[in-house]
N, CA, C and O atoms as a GROMACS GRO file, in nm:
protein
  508
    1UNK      N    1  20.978  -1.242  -5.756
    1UNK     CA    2  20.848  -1.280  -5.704
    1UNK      C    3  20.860  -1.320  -5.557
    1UNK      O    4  20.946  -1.405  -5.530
    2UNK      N    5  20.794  -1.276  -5.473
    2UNK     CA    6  20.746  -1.318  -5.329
    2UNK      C    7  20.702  -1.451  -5.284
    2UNK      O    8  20.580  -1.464  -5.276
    3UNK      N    9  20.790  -1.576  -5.245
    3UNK     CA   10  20.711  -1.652  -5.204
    3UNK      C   11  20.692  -1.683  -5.083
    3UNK      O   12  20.779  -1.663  -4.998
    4UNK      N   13  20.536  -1.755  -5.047
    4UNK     CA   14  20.553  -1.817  -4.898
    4UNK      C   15  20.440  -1.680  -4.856
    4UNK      O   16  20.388  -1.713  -4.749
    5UNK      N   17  20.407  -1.599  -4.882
    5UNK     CA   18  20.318  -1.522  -4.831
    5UNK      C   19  20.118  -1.587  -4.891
    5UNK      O   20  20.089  -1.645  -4.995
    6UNK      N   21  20.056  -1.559  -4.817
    6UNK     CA   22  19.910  -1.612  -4.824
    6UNK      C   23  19.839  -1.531  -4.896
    6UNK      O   24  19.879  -1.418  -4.870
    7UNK      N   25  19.729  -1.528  -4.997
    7UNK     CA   26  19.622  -1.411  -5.043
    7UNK      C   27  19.562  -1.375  -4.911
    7UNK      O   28  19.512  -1.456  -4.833
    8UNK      N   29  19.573  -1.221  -4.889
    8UNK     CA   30  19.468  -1.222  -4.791
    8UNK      C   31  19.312  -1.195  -4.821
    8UNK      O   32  19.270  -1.121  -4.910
    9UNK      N   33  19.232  -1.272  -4.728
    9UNK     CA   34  19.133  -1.325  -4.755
    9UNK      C   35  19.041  -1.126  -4.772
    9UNK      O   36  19.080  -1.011  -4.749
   10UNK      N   37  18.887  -1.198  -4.831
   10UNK     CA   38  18.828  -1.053  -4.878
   10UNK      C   39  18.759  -0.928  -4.692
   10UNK      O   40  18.726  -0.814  -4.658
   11UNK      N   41  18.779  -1.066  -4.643
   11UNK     CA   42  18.750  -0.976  -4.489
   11UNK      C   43  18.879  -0.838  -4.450
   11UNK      O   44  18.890  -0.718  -4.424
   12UNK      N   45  18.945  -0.949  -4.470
   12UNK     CA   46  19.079  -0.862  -4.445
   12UNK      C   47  19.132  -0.760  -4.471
   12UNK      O   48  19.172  -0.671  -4.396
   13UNK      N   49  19.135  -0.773  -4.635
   13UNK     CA   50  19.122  -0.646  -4.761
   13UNK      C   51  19.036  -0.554  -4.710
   13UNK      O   52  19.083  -0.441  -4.712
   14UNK      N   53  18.882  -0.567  -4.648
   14UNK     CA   54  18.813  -0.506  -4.580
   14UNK      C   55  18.884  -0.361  -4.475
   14UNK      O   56  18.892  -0.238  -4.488
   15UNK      N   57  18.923  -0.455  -4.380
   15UNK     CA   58  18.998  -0.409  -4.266
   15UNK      C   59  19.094  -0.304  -4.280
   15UNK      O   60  19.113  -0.200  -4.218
   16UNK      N   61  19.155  -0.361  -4.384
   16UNK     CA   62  19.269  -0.270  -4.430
   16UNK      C   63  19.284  -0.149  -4.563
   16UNK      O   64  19.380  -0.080  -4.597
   17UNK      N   65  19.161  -0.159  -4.611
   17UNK     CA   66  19.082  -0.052  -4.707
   17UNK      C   67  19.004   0.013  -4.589
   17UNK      O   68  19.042   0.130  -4.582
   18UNK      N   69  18.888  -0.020  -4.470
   18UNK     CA   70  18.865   0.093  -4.378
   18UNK      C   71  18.962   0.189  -4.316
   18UNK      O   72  18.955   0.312  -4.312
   19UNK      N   73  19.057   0.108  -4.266
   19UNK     CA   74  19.120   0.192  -4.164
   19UNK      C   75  19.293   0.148  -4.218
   19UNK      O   76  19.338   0.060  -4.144
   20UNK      N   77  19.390   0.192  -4.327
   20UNK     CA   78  19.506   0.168  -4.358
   20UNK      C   79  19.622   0.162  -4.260
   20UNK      O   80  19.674   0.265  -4.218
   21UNK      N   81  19.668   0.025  -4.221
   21UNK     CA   82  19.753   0.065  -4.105
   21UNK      C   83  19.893   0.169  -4.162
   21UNK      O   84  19.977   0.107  -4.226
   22UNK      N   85  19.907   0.252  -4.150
   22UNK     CA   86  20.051   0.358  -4.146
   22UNK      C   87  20.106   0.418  -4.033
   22UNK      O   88  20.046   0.439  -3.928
   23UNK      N   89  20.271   0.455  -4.070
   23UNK     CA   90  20.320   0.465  -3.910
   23UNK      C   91  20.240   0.581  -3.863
   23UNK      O   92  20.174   0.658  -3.934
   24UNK      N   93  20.253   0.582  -3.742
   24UNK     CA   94  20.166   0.697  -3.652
   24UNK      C   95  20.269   0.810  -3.638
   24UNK      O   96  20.386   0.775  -3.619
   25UNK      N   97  20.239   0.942  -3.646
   25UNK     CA   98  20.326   1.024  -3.635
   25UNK      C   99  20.281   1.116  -3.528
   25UNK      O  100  20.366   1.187  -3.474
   26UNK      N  101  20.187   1.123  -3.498
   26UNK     CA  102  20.133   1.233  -3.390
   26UNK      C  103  20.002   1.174  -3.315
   26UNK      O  104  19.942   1.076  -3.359
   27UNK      N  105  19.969   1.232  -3.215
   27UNK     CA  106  19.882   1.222  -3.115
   27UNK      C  107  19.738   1.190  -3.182
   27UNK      O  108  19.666   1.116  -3.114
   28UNK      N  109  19.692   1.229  -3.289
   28UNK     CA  110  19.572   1.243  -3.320
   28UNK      C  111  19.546   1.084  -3.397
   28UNK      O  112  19.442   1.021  -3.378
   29UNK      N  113  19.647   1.040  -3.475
   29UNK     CA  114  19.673   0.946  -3.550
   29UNK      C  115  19.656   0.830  -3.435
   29UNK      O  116  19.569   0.746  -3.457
   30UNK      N  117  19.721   0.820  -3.330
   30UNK     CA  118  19.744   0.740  -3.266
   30UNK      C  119  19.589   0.717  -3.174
   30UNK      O  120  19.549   0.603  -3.152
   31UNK      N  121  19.518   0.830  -3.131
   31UNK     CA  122  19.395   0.866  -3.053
   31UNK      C  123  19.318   0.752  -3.167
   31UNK      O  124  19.274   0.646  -3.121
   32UNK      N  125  19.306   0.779  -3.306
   32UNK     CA  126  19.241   0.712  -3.435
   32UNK      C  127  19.260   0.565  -3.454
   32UNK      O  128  19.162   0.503  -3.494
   33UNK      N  129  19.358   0.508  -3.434
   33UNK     CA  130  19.437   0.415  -3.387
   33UNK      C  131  19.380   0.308  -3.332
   33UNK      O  132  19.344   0.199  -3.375
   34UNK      N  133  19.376   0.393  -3.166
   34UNK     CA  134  19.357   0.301  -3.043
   34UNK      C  135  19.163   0.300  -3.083
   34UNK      O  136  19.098   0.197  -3.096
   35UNK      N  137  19.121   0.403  -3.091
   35UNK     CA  138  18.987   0.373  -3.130
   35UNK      C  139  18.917   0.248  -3.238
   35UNK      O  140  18.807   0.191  -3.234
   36UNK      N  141  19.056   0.232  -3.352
   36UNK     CA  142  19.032   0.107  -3.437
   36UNK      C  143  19.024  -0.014  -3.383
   36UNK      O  144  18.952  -0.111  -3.410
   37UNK      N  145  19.113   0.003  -3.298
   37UNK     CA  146  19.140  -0.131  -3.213
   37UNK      C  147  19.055  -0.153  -3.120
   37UNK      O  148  19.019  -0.270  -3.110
   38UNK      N  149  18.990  -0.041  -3.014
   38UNK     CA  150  18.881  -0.097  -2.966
   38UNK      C  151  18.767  -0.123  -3.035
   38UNK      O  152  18.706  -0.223  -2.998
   39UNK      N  153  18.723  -0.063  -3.122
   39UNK     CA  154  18.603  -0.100  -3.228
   39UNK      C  155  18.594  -0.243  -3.239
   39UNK      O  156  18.493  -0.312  -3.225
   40UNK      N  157  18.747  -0.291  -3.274
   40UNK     CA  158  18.758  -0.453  -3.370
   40UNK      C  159  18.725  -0.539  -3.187
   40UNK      O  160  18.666  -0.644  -3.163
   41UNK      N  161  18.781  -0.457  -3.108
   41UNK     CA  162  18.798  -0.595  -2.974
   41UNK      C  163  18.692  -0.586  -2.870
   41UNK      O  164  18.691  -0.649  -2.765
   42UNK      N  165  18.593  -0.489  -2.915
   42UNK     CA  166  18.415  -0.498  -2.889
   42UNK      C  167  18.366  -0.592  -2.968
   42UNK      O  168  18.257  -0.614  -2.915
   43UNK      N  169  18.374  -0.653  -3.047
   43UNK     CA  170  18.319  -0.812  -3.134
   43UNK      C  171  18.300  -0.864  -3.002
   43UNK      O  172  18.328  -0.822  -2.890
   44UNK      N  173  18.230  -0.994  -3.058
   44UNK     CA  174  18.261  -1.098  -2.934
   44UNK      C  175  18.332  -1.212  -3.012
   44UNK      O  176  18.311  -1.316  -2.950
   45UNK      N  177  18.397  -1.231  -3.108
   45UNK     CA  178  18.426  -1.337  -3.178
   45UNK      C  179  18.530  -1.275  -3.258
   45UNK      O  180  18.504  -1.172  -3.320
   46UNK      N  181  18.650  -1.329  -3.262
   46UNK     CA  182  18.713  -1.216  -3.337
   46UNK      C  183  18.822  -1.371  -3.424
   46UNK      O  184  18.856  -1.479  -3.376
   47UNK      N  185  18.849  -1.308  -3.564
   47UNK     CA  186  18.859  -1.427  -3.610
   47UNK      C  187  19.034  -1.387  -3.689
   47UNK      O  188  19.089  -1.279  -3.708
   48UNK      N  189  19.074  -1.518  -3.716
   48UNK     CA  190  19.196  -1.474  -3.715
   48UNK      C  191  19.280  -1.358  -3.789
   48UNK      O  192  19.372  -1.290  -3.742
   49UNK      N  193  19.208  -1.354  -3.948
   49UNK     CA  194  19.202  -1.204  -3.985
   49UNK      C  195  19.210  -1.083  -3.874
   49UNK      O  196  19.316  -1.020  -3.874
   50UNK      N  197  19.113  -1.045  -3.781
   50UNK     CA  198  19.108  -0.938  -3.689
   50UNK      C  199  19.221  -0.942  -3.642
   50UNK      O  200  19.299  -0.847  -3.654
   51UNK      N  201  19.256  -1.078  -3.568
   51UNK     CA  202  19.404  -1.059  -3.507
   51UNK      C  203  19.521  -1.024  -3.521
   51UNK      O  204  19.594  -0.973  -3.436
   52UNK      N  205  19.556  -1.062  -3.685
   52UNK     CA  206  19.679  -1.012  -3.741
   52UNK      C  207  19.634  -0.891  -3.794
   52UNK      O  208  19.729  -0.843  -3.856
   53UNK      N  209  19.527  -0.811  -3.801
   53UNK     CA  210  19.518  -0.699  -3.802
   53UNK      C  211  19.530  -0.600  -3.679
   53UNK      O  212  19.556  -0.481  -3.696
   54UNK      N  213  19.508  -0.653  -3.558
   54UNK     CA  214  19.516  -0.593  -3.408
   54UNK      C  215  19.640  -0.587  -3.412
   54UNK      O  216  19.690  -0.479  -3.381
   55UNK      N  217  19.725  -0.694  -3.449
   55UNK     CA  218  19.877  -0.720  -3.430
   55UNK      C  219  19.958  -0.610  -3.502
   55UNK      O  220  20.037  -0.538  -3.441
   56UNK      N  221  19.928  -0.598  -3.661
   56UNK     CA  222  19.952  -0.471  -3.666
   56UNK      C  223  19.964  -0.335  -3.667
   56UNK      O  224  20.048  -0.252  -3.700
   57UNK      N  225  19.839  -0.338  -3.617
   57UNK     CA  226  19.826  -0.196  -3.555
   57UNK      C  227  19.876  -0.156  -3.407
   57UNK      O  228  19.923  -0.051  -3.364
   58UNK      N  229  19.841  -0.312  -3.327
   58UNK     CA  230  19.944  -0.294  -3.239
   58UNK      C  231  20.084  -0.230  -3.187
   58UNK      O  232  20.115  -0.167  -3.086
   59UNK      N  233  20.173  -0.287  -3.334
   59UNK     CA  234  20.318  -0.245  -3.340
   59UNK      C  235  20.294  -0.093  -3.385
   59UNK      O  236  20.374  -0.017  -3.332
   60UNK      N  237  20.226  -0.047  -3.449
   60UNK     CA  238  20.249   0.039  -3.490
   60UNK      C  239  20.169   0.195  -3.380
   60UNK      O  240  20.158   0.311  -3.417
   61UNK      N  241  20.145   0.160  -3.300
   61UNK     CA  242  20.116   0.201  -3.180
   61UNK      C  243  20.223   0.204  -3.048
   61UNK      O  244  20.250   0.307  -2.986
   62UNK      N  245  20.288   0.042  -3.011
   62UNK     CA  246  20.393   0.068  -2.982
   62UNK      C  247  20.509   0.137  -3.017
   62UNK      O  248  20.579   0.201  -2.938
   63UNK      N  249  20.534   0.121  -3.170
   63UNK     CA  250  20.663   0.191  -3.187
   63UNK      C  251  20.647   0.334  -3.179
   63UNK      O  252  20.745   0.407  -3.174
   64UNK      N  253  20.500   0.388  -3.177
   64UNK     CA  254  20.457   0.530  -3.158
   64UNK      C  255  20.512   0.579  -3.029
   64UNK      O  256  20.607   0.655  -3.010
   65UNK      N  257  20.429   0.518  -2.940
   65UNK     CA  258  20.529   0.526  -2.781
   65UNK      C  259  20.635   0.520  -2.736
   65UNK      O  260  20.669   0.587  -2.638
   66UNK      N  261  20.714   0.435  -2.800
   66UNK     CA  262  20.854   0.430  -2.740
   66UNK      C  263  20.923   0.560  -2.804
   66UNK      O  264  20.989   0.637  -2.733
   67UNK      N  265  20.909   0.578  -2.915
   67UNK     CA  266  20.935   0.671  -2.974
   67UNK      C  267  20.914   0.823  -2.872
   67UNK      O  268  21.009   0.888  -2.827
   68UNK      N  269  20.793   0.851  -2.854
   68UNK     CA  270  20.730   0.970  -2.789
   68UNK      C  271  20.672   0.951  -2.683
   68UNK      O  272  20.610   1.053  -2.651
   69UNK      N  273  20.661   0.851  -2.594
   69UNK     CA  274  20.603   0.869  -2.470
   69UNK      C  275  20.713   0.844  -2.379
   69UNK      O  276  20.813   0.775  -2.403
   70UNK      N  277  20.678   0.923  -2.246
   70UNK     CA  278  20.788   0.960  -2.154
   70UNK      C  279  20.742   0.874  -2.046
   70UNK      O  280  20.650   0.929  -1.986
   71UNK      N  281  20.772   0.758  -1.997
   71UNK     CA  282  20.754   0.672  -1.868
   71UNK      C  283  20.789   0.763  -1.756
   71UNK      O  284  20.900   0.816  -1.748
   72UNK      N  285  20.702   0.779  -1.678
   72UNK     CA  286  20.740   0.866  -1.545
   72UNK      C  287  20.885   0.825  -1.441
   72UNK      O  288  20.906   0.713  -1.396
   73UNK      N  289  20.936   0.897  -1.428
   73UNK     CA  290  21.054   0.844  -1.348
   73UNK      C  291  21.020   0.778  -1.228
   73UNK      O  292  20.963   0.871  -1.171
   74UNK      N  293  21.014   0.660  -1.132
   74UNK     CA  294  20.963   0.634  -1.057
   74UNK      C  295  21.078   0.577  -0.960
   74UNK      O  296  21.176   0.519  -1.007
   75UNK      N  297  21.055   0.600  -0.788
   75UNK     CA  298  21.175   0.563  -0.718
   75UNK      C  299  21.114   0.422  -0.704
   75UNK      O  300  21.002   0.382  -0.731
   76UNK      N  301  21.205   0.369  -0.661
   76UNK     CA  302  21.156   0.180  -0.633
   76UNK      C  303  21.046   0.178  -0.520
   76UNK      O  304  20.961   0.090  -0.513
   77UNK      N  305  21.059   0.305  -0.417
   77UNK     CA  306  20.908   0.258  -0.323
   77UNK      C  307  20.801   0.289  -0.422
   77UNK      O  308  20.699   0.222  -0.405
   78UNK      N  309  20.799   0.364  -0.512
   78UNK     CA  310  20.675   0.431  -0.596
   78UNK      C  311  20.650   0.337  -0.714
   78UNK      O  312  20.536   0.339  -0.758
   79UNK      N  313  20.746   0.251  -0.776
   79UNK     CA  314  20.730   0.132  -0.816
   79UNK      C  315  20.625   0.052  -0.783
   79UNK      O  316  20.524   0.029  -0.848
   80UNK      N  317  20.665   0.003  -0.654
   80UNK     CA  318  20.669  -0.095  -0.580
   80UNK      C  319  20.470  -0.080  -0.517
   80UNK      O  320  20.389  -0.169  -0.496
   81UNK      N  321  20.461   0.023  -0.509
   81UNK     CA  322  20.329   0.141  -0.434
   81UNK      C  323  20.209   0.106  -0.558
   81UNK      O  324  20.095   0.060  -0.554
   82UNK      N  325  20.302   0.153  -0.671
   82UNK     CA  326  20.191   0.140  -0.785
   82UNK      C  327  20.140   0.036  -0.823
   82UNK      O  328  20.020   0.017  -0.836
   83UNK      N  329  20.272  -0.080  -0.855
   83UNK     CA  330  20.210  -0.236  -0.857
   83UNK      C  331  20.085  -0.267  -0.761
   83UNK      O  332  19.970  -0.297  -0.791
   84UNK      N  333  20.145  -0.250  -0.633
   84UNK     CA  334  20.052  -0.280  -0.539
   84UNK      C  335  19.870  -0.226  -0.555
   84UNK      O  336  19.763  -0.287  -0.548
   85UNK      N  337  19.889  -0.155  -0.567
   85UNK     CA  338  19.766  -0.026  -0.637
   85UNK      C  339  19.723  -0.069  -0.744
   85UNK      O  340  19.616  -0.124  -0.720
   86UNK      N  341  19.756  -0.076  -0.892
   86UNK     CA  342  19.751  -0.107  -1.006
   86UNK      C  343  19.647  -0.260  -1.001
   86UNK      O  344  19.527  -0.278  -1.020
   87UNK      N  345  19.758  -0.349  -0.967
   87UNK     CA  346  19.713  -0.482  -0.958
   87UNK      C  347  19.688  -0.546  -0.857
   87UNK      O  348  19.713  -0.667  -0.862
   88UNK      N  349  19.633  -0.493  -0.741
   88UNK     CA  350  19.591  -0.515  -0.614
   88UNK      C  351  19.664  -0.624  -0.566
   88UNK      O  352  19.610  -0.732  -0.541
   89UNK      N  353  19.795  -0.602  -0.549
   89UNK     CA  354  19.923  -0.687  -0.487
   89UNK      C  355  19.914  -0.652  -0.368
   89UNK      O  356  19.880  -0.538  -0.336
   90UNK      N  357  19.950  -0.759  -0.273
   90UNK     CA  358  19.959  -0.767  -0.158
   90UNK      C  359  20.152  -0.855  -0.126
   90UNK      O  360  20.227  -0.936  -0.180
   91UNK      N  361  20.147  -0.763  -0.003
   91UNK     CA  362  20.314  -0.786   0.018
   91UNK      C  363  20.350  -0.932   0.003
   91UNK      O  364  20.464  -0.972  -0.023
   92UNK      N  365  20.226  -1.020   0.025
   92UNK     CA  366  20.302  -1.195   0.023
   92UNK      C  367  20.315  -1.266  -0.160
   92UNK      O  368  20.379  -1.360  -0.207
   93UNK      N  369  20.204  -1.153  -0.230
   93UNK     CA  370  20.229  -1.187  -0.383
   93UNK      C  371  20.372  -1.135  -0.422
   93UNK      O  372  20.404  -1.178  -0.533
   94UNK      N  373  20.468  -1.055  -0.365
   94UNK     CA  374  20.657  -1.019  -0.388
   94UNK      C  375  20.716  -1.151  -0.327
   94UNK      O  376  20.833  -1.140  -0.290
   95UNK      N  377  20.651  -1.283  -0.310
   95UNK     CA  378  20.749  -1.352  -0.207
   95UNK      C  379  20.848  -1.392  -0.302
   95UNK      O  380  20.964  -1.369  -0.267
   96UNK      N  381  20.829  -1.450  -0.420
   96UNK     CA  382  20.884  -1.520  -0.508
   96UNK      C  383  20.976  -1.413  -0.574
   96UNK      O  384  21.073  -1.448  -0.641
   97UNK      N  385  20.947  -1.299  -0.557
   97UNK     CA  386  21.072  -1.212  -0.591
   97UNK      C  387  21.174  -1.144  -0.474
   97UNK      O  388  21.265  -1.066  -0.502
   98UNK      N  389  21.137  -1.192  -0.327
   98UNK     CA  390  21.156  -1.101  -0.237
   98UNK      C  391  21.214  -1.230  -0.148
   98UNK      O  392  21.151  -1.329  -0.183
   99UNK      N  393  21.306  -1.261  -0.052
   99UNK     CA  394  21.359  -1.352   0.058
   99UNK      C  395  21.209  -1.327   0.111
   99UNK      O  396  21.131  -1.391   0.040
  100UNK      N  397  21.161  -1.274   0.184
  100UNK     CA  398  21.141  -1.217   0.349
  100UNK      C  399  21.046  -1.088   0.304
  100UNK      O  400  21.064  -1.032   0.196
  101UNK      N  401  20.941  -1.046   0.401
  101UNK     CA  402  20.843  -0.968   0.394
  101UNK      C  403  20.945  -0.871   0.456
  101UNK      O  404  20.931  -0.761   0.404
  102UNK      N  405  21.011  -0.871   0.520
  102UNK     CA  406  21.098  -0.705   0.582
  102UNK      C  407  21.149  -0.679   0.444
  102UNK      O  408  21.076  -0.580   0.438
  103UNK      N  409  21.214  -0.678   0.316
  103UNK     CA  410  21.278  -0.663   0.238
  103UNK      C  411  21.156  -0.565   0.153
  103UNK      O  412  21.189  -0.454   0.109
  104UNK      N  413  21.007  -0.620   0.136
  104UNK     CA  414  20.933  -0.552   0.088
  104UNK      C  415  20.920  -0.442   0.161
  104UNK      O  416  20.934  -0.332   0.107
  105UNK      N  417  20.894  -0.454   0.288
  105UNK     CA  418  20.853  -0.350   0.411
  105UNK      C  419  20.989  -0.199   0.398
  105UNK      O  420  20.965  -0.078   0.392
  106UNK      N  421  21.155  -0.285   0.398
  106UNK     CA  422  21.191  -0.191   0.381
  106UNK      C  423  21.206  -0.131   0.232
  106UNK      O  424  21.320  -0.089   0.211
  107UNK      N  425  21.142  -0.120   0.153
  107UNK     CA  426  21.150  -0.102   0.001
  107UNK      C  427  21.079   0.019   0.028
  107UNK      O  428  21.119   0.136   0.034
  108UNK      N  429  20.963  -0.032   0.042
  108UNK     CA  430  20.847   0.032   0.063
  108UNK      C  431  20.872   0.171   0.156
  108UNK      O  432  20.837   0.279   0.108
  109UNK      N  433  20.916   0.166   0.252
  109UNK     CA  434  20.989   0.246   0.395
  109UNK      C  435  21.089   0.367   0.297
  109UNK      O  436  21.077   0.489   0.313
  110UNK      N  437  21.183   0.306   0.202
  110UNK     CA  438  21.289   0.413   0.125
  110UNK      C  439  21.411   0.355   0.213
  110UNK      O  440  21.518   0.413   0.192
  111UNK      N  441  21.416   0.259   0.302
  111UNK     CA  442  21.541   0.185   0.332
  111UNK      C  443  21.619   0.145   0.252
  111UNK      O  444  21.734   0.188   0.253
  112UNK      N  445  21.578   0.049   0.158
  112UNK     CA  446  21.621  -0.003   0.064
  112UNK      C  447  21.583  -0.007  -0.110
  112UNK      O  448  21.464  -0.005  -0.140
  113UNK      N  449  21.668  -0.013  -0.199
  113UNK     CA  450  21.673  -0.034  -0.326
  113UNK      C  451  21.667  -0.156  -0.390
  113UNK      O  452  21.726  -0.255  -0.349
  114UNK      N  453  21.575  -0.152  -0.520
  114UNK     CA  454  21.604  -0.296  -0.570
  114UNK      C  455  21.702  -0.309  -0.647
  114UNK      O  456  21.730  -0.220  -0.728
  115UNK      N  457  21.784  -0.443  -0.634
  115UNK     CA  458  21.910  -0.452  -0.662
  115UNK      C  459  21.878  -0.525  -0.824
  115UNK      O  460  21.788  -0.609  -0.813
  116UNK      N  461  21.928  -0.512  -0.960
  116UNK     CA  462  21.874  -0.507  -1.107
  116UNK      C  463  21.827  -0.697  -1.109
  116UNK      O  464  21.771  -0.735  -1.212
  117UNK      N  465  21.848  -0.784  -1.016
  117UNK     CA  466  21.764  -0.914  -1.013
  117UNK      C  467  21.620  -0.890  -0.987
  117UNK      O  468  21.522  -0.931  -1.048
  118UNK      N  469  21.630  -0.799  -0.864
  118UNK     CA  470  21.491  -0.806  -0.846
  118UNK      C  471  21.378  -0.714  -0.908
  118UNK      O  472  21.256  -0.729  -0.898
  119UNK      N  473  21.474  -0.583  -0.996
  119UNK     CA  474  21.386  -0.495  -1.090
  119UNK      C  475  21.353  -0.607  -1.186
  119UNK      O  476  21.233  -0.613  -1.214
  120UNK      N  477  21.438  -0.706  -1.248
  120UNK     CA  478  21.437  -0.785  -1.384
  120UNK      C  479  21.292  -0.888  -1.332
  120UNK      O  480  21.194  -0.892  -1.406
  121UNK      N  481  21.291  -0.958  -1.216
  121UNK     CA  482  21.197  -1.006  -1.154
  121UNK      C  483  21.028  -0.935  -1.156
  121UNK      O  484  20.922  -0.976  -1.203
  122UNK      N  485  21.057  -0.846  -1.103
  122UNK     CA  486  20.910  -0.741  -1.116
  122UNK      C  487  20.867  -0.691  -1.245
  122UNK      O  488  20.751  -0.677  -1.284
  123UNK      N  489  21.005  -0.659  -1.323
  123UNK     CA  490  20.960  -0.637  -1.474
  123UNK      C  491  20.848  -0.754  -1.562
  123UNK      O  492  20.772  -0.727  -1.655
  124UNK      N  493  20.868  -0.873  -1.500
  124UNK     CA  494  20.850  -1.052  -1.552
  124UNK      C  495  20.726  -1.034  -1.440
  124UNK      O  496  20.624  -1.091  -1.477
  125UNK      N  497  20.720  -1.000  -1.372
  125UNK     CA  498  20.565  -1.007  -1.269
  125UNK      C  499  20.443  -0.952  -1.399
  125UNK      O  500  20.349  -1.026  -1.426
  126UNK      N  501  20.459  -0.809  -1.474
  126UNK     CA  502  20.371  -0.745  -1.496
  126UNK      C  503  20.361  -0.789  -1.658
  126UNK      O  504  20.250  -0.808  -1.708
  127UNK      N  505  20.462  -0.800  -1.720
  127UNK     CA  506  20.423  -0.842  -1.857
  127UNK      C  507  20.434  -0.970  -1.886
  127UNK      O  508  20.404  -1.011  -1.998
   0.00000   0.00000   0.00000
């Protein structure tokens, strides 16, 4: 017998009789997926049921990706270009990862490389 696990409540059972979370195996599954998840996170109130249901569909979306999606190869100025772009960074928001604004400038330029402190740094900026 299983102990230490909760009944889940009849909302829940809900959730998981509409839309069964299973691993994702292909593109279409996953398209079906992400659509569940925005459906549930258009609420305006979302209650803790929803969440540990987002949560697992979550993972099971991530592990879809890592699995099959290809991160673009990117050089450290194109990194560095996209942040900036992405999240409307400006060269003095790198200070705390960067000595000195020339260090960004030459990044940026193709002078220089980030050395794996300051990739590990920028990695910790975005997630």
């Amino acid at each position: 017998m299983t102990t230490g696990l909760t009944t889940p409540s009849p909302y829940y059972l809900s959730l998981i009789t509409e839309f069964a979370p299973r691993p994702i195996t292909n593109d279409a599954e996953l398209t079906a997926t992400q659509q569940r998840i925005n459906s549930i996170l258009d609420k305006s109130n979302l209650n803790h049921d929803d969440r540990d249901y987002l949560q697992v569909l979550g993972m099971l979306v991530y592990d879809y990706e890592e699995k099959n999606e290809q991160l673009p190869e990117l050089t450290d100025r194109e990194l560095l270009q996209t942040l900036m772009e992405d999240y409307n960074l400006k060269i003095p928001d790198f200070f705390g990862i960067f000595p000195q604004e020339q260090t960004v400038l030459d990044i940026l330029n193709g002078k220089r490389q980030l050395n794996p402190q300051e990739a590990f740094k920028l990695r910790s900026l975005i997630l």
